[in-house]
TORPAVEX-701650 format. One record per residue (C-alpha): residue number from 1; x, y, z. Coordinates in Angstrom, 3 decimals. Each point is the difference from the previous one (the first is absolute). Example, Ala and Ser with C-alpha at 12.3 -4.5 7.8 and 13.67 -1.06 7.14 Angstrom:
BEGIN
(1,(12.300,-4.500,7.800))
(2,(1.370,3.440,-0.660))
***
This chain:
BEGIN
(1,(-214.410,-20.735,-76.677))
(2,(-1.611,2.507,2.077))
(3,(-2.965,2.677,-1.181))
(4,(2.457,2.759,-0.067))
(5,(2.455,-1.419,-1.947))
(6,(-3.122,-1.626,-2.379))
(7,(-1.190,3.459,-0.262))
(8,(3.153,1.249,-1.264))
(9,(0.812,-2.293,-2.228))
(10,(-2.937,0.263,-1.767))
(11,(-0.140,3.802,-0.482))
(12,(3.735,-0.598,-1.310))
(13,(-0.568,-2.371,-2.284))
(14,(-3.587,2.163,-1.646))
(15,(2.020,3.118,-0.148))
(16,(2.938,-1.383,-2.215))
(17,(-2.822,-1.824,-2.107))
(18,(-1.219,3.182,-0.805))
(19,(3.011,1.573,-1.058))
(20,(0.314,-3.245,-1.949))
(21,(-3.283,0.062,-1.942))
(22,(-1.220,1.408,-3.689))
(23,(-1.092,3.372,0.258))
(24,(0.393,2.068,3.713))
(25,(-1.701,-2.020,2.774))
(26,(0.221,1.461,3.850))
(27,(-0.178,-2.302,2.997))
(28,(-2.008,0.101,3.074))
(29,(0.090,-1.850,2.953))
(30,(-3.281,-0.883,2.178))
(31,(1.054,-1.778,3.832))
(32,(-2.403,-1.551,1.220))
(33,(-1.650,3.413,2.219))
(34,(-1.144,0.661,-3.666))
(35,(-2.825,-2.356,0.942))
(36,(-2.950,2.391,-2.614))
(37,(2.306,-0.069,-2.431))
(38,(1.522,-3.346,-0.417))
(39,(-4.106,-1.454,0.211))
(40,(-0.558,2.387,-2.698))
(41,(3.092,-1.198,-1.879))
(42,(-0.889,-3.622,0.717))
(43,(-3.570,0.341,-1.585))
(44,(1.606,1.963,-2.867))
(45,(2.745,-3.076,-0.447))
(46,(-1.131,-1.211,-3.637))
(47,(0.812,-3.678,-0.072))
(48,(-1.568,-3.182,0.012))
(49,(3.039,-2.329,0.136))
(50,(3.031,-0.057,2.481))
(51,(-0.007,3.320,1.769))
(52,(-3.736,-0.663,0.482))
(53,(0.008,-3.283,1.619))
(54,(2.920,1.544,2.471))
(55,(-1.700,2.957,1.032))
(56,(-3.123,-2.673,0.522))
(57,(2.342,-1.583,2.696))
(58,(1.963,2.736,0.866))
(59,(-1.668,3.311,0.220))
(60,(1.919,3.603,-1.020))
(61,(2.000,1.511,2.814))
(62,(2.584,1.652,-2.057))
(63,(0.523,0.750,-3.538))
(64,(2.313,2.060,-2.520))
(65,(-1.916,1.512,-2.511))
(66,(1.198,1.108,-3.337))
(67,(-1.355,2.891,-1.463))
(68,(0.005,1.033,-3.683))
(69,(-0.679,3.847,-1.201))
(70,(-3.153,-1.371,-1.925))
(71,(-1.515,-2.001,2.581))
(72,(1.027,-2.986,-0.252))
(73,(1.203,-1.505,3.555))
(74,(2.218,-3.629,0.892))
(75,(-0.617,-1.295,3.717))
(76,(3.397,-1.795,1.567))
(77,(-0.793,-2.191,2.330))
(78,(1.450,-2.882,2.427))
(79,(-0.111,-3.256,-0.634))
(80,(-0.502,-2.638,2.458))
(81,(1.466,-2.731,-1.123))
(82,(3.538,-1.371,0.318))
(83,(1.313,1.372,-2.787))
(84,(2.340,3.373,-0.340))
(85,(-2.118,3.110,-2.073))
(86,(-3.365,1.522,-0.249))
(87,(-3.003,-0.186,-1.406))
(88,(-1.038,3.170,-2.486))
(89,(-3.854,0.404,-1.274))
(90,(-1.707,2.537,-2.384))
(91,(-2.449,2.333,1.852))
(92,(-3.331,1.197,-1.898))
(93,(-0.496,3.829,0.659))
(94,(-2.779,0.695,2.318))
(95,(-0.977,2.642,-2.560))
(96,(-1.731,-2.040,-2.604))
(97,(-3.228,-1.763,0.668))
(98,(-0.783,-3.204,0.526))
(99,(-1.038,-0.482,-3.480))
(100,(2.997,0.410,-1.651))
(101,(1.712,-2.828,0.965))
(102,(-2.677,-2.270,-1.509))
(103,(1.318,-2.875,-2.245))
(104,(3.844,1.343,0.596))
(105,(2.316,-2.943,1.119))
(106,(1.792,0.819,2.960))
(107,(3.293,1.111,-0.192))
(108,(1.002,-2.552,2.603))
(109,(2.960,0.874,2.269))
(110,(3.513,-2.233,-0.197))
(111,(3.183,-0.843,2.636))
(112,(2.619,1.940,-0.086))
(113,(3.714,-0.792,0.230))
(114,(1.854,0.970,3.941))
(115,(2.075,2.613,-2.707))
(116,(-1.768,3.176,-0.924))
(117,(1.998,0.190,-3.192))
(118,(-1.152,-3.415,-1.444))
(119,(-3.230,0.218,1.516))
(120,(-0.329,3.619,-2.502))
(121,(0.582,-1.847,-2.738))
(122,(-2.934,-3.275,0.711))
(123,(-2.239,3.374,0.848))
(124,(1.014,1.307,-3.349))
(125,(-0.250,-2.607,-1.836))
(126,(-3.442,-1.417,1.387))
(127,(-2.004,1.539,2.048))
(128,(0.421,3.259,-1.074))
(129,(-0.942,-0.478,-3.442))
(130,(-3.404,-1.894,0.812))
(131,(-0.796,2.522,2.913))
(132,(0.034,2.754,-3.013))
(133,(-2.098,-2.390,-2.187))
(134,(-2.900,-0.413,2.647))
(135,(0.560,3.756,0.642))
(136,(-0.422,1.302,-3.083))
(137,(-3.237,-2.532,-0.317))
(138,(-1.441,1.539,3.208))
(139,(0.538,3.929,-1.405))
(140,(-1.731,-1.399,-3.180))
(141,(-2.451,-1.081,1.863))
(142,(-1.006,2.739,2.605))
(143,(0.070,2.598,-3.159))
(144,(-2.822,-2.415,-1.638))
(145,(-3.295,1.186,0.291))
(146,(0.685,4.004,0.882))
(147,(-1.214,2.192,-2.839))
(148,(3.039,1.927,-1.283))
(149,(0.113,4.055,0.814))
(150,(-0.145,2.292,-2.463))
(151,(2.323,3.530,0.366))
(152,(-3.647,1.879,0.693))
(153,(-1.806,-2.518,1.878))
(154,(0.833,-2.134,2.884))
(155,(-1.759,-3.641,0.192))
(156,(-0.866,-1.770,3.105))
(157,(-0.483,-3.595,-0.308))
(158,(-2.571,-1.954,2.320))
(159,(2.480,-3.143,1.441))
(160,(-1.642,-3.617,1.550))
(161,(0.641,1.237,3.179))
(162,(-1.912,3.267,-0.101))
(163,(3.180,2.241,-0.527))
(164,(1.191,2.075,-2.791))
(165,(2.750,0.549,-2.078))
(166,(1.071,2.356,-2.537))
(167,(2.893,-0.263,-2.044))
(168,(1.044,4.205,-0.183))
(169,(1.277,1.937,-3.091))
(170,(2.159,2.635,1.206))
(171,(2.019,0.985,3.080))
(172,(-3.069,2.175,0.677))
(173,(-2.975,-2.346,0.305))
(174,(2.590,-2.182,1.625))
(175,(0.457,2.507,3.179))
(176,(-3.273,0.372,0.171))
(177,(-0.926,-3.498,0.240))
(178,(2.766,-0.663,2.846))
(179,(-1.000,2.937,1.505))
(180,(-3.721,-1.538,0.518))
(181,(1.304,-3.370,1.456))
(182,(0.253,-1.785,-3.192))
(183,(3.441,-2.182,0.120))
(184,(2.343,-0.842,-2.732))
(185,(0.759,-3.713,-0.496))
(186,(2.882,-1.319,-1.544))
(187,(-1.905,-0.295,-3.095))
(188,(-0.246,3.649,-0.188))
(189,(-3.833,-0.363,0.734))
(190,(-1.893,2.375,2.901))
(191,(-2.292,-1.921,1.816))
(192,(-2.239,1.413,2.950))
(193,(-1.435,-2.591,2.275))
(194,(-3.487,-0.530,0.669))
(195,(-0.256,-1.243,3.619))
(196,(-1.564,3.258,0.821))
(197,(-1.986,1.402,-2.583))
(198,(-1.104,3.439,1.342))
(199,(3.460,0.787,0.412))
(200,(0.519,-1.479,-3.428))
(201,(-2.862,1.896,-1.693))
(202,(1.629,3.274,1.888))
(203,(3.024,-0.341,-1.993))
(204,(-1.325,-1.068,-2.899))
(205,(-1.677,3.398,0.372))
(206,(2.662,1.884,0.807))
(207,(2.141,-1.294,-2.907))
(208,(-2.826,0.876,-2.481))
(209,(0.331,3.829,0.745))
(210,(3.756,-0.255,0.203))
(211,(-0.099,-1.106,-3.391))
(212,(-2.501,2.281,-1.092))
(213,(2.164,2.975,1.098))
(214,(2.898,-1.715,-2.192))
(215,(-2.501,-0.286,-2.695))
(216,(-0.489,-3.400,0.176))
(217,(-3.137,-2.233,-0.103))
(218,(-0.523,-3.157,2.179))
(219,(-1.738,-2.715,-1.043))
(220,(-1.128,-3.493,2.307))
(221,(0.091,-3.114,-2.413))
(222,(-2.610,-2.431,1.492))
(223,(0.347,-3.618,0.620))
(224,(-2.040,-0.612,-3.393))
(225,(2.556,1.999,-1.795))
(226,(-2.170,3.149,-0.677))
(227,(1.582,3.655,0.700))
(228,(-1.806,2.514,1.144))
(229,(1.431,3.548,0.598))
(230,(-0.202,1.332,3.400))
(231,(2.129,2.566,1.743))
(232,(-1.045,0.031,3.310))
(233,(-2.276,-2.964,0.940))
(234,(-2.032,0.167,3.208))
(235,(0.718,-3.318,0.820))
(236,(2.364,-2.819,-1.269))
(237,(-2.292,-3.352,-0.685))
(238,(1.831,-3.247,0.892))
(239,(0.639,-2.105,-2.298))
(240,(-2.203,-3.162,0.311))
(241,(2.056,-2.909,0.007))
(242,(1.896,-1.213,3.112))
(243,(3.365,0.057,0.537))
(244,(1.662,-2.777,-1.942))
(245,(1.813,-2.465,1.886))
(246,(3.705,0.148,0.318))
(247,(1.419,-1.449,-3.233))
(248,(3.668,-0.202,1.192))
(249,(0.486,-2.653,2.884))
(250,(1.528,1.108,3.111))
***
């Protein structure tokens, strides 16, 4: 069968999946131009089983991928093999860190069926339901360890790898958070990276006397758990330990 007619038949057969599937789901196709995206899909692919050990032999150079409204994402793939169908595999959102996927068992990807129809249902009735599982276990999991907001004050929580996050109460302290370069997760968590800390101490700065003007404190919860008020820090300390290691294999 030629690439063309490969390519086709695989964005077919992911877009009637998604109509098929719990919930609403939307389908996109990647060819294989989509070279940054399809190595950022393939690092994202969270398996350790069947899709892995084909994507060890046969790297990504097309994909469907399955989007739900809350995050969550399915990656259709080829497989390559003799046999009819596709391979479909969870993907972990590049949102949460690394450290939320420690001690989760991988939601590991299945075969699918050459009919969309039928292969809904083994989605359904298998992956889906422990992709949610390990999903709801990583959320947990990146919302461990931030100090909880309060309506009048705004908490930023140190993180291993010198960032911070701040779980917002209030459309309010939320816009000004996003505003400042912090980023929602799927968690609902706003994390600002660290890999530049002058511009991260600038916006921890600038958030402050947003907040201020709202009437709302900030506050910077250190790695050894104490708080300590402060609106407008002059500079943002790192955090001292290293970056953890990445608990979810790739």
């Amino acid at each position: 069968m030629h690439d063309h007619e490969n390519s086709e038949r695989l964005a077919s057969y992911a877009d009637v999946l998604a109509s098929e599937l719990p919930d609403s789901w939307t389908s996109a196709y990647h060819p294989p131009a989509h070279k940054d995206d399809l190595a950022d899909l393939a690092d994202r692919i969270w398996d350790l089983d069947l899709v892995a050990e084909s994507l060890a032999q046969h790297p990504l150079q097309q994909a469907a991928v399955l989007s739900r409204s809350d995050g969550a994402q399915l990656a259709v793939l080829h497989r390559h093999d003799e046999r009819d169908g596709f391979l479909i595999a969870a993907v972990a959102p590049r949102e949460l860190p690394d450290e939320a996927y420690r001690d989760i068992h991988e939601p590991n990807g299945i075969a699918l069926t050459d009919d969309p129809f039928l292969g809904a249902e083994q989605v359904a009735g298998d992956l889906l339901a422990r992709y949610d599982i390990a999903l709801t276990q990583a959320r947990h999991n990146a919302a461990q360890g931030v100090q909880p907001s309060q309506a009048h004050r705004v908490v930023l929580t140190w993180q291993p790898d010198g960032g911070l996050a701040a779980s917002p109460v209030g459309e309010k302290a939320a816009s000004v958070l996003a505003a400042n370069g912090f980023v929602r997760d799927s968690a609902g968590i706003y994390r600002l990276n660290g890999d530049d800390t002058l511009t991260q101490a600038r916006a921890v700065q600038k958030t402050g006397r947003q907040l201020d003007v709202l009437g709302i404190d900030t506050a910077l919860q250190h790695p050894s758990g104490r708080i300590s008020p402060t609106a407008t820090p002059a500079v943002a300390p790192r955090a001292p330990a290293a970056r953890a290691s990445a608990a979810r294999t790739r």
